[in-house]
ZAVEXBA-665726 format. One record per residue (C-alpha): residue in one letter; x, y, z; residue number from 1. Coordinates in Angstrom, 2 decimals. Layout:
N
{'A'; {X; Y; Z}; NUM}
...
! end
This chain:
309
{'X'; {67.27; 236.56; 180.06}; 1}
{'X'; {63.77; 236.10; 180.82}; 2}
{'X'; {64.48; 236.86; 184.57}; 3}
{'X'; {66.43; 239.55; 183.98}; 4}
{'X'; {63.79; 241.53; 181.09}; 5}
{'X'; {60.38; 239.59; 182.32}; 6}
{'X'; {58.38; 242.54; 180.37}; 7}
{'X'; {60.25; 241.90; 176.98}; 8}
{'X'; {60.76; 238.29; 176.92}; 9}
{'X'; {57.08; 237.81; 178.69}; 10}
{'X'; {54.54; 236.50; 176.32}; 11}
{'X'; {51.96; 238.88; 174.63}; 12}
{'X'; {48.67; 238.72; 171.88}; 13}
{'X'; {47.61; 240.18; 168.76}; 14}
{'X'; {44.25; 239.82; 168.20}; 15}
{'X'; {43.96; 236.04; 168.80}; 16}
{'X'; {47.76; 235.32; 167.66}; 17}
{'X'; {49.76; 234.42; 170.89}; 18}
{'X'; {53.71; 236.05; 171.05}; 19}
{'X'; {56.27; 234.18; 172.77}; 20}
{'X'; {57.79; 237.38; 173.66}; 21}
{'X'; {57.66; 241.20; 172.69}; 22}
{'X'; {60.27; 241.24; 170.27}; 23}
{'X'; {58.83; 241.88; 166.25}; 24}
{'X'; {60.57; 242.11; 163.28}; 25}
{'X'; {58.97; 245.07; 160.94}; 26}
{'X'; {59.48; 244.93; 157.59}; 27}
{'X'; {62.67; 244.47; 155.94}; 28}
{'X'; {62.97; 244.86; 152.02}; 29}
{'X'; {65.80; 242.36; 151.42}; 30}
{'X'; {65.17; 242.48; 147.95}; 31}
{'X'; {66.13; 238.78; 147.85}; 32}
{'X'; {63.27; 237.26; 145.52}; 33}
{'X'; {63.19; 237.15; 141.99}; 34}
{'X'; {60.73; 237.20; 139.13}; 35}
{'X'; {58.13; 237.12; 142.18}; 36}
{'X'; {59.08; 234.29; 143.58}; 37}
{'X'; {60.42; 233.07; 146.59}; 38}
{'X'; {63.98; 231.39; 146.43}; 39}
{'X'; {66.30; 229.87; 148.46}; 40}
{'X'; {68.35; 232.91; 149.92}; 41}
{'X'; {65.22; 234.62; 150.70}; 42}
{'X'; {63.65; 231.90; 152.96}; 43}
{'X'; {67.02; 230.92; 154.82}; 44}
{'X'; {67.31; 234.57; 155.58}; 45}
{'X'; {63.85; 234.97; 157.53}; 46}
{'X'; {64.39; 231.29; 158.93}; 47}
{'X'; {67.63; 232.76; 160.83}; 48}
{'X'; {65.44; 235.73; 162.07}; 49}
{'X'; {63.05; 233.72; 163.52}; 50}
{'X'; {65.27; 230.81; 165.11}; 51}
{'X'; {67.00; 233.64; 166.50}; 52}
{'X'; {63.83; 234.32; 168.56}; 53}
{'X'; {61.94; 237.11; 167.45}; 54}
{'X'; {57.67; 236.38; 168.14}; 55}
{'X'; {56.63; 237.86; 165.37}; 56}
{'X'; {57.76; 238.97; 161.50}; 57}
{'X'; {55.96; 240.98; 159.12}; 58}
{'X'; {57.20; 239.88; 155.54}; 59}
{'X'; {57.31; 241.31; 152.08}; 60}
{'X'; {53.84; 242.26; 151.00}; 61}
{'X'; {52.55; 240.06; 147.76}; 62}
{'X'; {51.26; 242.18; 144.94}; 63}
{'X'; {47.55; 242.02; 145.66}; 64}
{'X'; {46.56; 243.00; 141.72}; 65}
{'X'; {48.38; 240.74; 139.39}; 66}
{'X'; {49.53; 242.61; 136.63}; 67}
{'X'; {47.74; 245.87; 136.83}; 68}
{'X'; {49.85; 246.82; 140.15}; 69}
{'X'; {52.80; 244.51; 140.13}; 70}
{'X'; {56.07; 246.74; 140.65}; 71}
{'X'; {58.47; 243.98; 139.22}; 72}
{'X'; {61.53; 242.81; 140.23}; 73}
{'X'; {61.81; 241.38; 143.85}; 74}
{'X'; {57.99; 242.12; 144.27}; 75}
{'X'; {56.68; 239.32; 145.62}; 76}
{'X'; {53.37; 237.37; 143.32}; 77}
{'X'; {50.85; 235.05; 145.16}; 78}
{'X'; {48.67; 234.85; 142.15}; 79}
{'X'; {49.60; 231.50; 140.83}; 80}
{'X'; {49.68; 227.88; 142.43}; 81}
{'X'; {53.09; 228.23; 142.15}; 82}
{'X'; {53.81; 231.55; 143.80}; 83}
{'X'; {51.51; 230.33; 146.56}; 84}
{'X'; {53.48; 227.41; 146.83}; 85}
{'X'; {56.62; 229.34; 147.62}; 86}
{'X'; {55.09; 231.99; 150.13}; 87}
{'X'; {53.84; 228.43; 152.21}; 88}
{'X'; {57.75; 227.14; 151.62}; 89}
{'X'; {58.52; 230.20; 153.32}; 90}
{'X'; {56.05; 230.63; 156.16}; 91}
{'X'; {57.48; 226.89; 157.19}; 92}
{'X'; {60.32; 228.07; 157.56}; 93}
{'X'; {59.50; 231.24; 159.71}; 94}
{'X'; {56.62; 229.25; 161.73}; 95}
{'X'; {58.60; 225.87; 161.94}; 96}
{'X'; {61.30; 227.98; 164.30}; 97}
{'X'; {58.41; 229.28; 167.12}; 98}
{'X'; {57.52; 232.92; 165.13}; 99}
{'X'; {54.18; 234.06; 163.90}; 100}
{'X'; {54.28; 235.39; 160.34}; 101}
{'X'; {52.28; 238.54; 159.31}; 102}
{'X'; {52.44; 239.49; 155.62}; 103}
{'X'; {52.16; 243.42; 154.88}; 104}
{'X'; {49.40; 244.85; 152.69}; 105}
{'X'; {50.09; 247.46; 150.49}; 106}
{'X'; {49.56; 249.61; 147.06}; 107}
{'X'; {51.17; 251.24; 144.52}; 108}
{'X'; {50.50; 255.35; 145.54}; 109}
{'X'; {50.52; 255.11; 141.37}; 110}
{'X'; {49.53; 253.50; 138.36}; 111}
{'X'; {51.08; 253.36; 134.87}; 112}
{'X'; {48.60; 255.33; 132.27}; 113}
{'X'; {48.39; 256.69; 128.65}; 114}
{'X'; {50.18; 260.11; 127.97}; 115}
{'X'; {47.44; 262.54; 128.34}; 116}
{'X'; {45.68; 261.01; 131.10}; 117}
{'X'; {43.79; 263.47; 133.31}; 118}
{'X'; {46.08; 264.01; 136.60}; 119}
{'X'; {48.86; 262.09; 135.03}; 120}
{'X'; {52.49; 262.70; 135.74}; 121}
{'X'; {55.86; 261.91; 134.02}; 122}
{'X'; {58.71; 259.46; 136.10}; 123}
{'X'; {61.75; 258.96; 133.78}; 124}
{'X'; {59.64; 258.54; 130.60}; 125}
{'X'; {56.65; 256.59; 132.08}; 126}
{'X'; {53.31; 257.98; 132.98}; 127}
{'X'; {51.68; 257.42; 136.44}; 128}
{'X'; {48.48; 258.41; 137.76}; 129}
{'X'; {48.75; 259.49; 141.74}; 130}
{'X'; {45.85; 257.73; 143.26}; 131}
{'X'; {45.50; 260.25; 146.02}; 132}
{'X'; {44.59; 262.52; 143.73}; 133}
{'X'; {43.53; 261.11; 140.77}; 134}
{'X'; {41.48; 257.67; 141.81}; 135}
{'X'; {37.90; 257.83; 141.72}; 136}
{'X'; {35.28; 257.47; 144.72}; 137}
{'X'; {34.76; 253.93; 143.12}; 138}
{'X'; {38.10; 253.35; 142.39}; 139}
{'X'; {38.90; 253.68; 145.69}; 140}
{'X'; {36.67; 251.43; 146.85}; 141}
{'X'; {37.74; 248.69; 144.71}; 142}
{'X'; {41.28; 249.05; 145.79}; 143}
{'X'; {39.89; 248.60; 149.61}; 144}
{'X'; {38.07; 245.32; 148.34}; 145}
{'X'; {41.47; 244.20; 146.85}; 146}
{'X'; {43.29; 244.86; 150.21}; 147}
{'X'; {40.39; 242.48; 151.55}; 148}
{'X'; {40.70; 239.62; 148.70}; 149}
{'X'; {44.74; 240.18; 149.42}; 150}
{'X'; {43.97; 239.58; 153.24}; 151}
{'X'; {41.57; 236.13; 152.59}; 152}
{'X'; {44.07; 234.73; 150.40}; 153}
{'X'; {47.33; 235.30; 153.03}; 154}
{'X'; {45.14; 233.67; 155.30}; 155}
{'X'; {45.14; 230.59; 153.20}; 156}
{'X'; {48.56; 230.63; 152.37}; 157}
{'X'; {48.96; 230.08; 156.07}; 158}
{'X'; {50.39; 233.99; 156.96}; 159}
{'X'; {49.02; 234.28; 160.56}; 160}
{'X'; {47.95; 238.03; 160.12}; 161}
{'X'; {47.91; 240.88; 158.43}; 162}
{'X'; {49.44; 244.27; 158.58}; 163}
{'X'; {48.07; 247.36; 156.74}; 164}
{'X'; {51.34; 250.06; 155.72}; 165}
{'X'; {49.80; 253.42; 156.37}; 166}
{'X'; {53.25; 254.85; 156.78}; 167}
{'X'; {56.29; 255.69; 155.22}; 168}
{'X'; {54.53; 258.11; 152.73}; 169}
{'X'; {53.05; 255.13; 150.91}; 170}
{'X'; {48.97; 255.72; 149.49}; 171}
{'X'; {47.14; 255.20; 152.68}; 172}
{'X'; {49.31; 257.35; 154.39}; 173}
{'X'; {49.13; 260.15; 151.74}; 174}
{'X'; {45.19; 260.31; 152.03}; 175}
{'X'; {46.38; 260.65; 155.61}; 176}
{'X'; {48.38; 263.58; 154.97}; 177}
{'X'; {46.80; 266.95; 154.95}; 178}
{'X'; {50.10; 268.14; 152.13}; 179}
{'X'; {49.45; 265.57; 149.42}; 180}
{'X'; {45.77; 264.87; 149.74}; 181}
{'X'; {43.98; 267.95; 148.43}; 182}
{'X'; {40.56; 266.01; 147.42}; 183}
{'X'; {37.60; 267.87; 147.47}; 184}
{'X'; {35.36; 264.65; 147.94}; 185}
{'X'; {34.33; 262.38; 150.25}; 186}
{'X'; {38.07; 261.43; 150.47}; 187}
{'X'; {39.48; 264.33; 151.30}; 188}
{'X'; {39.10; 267.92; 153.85}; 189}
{'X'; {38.46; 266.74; 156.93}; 190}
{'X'; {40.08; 264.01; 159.21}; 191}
{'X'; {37.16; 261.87; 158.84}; 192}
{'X'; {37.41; 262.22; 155.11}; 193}
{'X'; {41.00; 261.44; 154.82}; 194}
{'X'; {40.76; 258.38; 157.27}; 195}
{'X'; {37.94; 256.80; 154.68}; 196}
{'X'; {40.49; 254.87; 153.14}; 197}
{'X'; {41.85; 253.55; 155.80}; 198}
{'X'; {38.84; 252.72; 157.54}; 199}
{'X'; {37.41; 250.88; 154.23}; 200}
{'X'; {40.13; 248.65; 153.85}; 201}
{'X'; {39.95; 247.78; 157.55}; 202}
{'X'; {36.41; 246.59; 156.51}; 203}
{'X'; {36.73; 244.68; 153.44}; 204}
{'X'; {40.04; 242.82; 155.28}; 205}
{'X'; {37.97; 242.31; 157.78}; 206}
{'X'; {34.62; 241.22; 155.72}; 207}
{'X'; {36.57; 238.72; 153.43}; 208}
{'X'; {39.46; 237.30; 155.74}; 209}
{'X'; {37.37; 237.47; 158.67}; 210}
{'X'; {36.58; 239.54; 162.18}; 211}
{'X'; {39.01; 236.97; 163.99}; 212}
{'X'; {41.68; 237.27; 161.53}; 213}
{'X'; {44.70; 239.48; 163.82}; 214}
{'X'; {44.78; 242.67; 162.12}; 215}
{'X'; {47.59; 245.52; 162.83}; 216}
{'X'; {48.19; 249.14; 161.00}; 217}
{'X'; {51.57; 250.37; 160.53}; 218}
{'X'; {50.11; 253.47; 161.41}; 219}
{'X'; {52.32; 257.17; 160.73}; 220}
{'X'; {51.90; 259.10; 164.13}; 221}
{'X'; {53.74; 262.14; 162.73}; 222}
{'X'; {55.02; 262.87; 159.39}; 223}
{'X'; {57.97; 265.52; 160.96}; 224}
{'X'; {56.85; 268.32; 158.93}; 225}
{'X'; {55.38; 271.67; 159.00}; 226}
{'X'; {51.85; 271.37; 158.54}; 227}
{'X'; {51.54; 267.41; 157.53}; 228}
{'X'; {49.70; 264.77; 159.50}; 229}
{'X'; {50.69; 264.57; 163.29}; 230}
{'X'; {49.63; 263.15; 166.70}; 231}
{'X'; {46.63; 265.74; 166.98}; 232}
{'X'; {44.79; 264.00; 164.01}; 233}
{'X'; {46.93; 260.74; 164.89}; 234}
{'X'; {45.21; 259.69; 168.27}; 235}
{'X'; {41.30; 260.11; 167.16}; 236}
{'X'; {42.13; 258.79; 164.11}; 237}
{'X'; {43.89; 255.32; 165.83}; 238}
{'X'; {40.49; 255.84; 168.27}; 239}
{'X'; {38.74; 254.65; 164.97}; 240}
{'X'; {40.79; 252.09; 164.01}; 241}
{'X'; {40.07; 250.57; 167.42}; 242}
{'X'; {36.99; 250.59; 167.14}; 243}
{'X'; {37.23; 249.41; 163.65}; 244}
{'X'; {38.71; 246.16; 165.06}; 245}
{'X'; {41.92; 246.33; 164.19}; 246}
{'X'; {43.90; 244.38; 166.55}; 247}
{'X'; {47.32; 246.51; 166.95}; 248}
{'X'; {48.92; 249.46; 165.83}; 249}
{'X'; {52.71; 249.45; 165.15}; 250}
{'X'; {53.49; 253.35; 165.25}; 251}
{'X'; {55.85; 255.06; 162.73}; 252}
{'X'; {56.95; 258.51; 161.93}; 253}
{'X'; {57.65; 260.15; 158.62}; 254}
{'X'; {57.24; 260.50; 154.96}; 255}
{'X'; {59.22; 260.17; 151.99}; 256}
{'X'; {60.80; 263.59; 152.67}; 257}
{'X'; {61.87; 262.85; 156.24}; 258}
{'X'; {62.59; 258.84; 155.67}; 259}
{'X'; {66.23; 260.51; 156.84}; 260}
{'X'; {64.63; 260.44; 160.08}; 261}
{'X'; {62.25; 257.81; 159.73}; 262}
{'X'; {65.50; 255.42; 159.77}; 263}
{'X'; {67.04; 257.10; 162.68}; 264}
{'X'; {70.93; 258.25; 161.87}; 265}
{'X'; {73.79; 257.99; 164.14}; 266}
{'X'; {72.97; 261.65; 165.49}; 267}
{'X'; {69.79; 260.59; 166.93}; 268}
{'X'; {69.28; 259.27; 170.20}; 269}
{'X'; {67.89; 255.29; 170.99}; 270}
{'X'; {64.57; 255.31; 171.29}; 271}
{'X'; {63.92; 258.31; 169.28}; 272}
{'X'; {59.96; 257.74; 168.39}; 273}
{'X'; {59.05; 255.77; 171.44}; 274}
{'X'; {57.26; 259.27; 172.83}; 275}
{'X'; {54.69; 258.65; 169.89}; 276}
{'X'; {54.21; 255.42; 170.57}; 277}
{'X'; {53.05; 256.35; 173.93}; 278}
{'X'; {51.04; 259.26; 172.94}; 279}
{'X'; {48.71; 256.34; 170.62}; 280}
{'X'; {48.62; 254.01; 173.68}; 281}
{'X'; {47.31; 257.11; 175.76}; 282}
{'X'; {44.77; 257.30; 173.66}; 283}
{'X'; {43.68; 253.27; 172.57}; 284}
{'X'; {43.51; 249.99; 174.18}; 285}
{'X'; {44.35; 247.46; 171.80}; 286}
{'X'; {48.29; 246.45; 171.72}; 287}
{'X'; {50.55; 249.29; 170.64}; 288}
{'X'; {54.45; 248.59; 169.53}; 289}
{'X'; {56.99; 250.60; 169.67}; 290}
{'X'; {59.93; 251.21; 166.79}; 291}
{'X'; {62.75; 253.26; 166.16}; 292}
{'X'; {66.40; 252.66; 167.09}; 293}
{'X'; {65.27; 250.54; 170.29}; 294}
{'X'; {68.69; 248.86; 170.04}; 295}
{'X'; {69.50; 247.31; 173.65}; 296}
{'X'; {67.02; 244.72; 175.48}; 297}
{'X'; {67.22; 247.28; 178.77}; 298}
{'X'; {65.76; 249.87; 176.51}; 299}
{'X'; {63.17; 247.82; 175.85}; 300}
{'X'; {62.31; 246.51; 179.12}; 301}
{'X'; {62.42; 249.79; 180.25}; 302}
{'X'; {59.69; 251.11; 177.69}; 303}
{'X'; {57.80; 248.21; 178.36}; 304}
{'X'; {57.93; 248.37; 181.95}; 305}
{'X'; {56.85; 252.32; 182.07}; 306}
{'X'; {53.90; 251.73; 179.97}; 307}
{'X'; {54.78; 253.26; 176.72}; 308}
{'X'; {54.63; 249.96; 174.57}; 309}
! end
């Protein structure tokens, strides 16, 4: 195989982690864990992905503010001894078969509040605040300090990175968005204003896990709509995360609206978003990875061989 696809099955870096090949796994909700904790069903499922020889995983995201923004259910907790405990069962199982772990960072884009509140909104009979619109300046900021804290303490766990969502419609990605953020502050207006977010929490992660701690953004290139964010903001904007330091930048396309797309039907062809992925590398040159229906390893050797990944 190796002879046959030397680009995809030749070894590769992020940040300071070493690949065995180019193959990742992105994130995958299996909605296997319970009561946030890892069991047995979730850990033999990521041990067969990575003994089947993916380099890399990036696994279920821990709730990084125990209780205030813990979702329930399968959410992952690493809060405890004991939820530690499980999230290191798991990582040697994932590690033990030759794959690098990453654990994904992430926050609610809401947070439950009192009826009433200021910016508040009703979701079947519970009020949320939107954080894009409704946060504070220094609100904001501590939420960027908790993606740091969240980033130190997968680092002792044993995780060997981190990876930042700012796709998929989630918070980051909304201050992203020119449609859903509307702030008139320091947060919001132009691109350098709606990149402050981002660009904070790729300083505190890197301030409290540490410079040489590998670092990638599931970054949204294109949010396939009419007037939303899209590869003319996209490419300065991953400019800064270089410099920044973050390490790689896994590119994505959509929102919430267009997740239709975003998990590419039948109707679309292979390879669908590797064009965007190409337009980032253009424009960066820290590691860039590729995503969307890649389904046959010639596909991928051939995107890998012409540059665009």
């Amino acid at each position: 195989m190796s002879e046959k696809f030397p680009n995809l099955f030749g070894p590769a870096k992020i940040g300071g982690c070493e690949l065995r090949n180019r193959l990742i796994m992105s994130l995958y909700p299996t909605k296997y864990p319970a009561d946030g904790q890892v069991n047995d069903r979730y850990v033999e499922f990521w041990r067969a992905r990575a003994k089947g020889g993916v380099a890399m995983i990036v696994l279920d995201g821990a709730c990084l503010d125990y209780p205030a923004a813990y979702k329930g259910g399968p959410e992952l907790r690493m809060d405890t001894d004991a939820h530690a405990a499980g999230l290191k069962r798991l990582l040697q199982a994932v590690q033990g078969e030759g794959a690098m772990a990453f654990m994904q960072l992430n926050y609610p884009a809401g947070l439950a509040c009192e009826a009433g509140t200021p910016g508040a909104v009703e979701k079947k009979g519970r009020w949320m605040l939107p954080l894009v619109g409704g946060a504070t300046e220094a609100k904001l900021k501590e939420i960027a300090e908790t993606y740091g804290a969240g980033a130190a303490k997968a680092r002792r766990i044993g995780y060997d990175g981190v990876e930042v969502q700012a796709s998929w419609g989630d918070l980051v990605a909304q201050f992203l968005s020119p449609l859903s953020n509307k702030r008139t502050d320091g947060y919001g207006g132009s691109l350098a204003n709606r990149a402050r977010f981002l660009l904070e929490i790729v300083a505190a992660v890197k301030r409290s896990a540490g410079d040489d701690y590998p670092l990638q953004i599931k970054f949204v290139a294109d949010e396939l709509v009419a007037g939303g964010f899209g590869l003319d903001e996209a490419k300065p904007a991953a400019k800064e995360l270089e410099a920044a330091g973050v390490d790689a930048i896994l590119v994505n396309v959509g929102n919430k609206k267009t997740k239709k797309q975003t998990l590419p039907p039948h109707s679309l062809p292979p390879g669908v978003f590797v064009s965007f992925a190409a337009a980032i590398k253009s424009a960066v040159n820290i590691p860039v990875i590729a995503m969307g229906k890649i389904n046959t390893p010639a596909l991928a050797e051939e995107i890998l061989a012409g540059g665009q990944a």
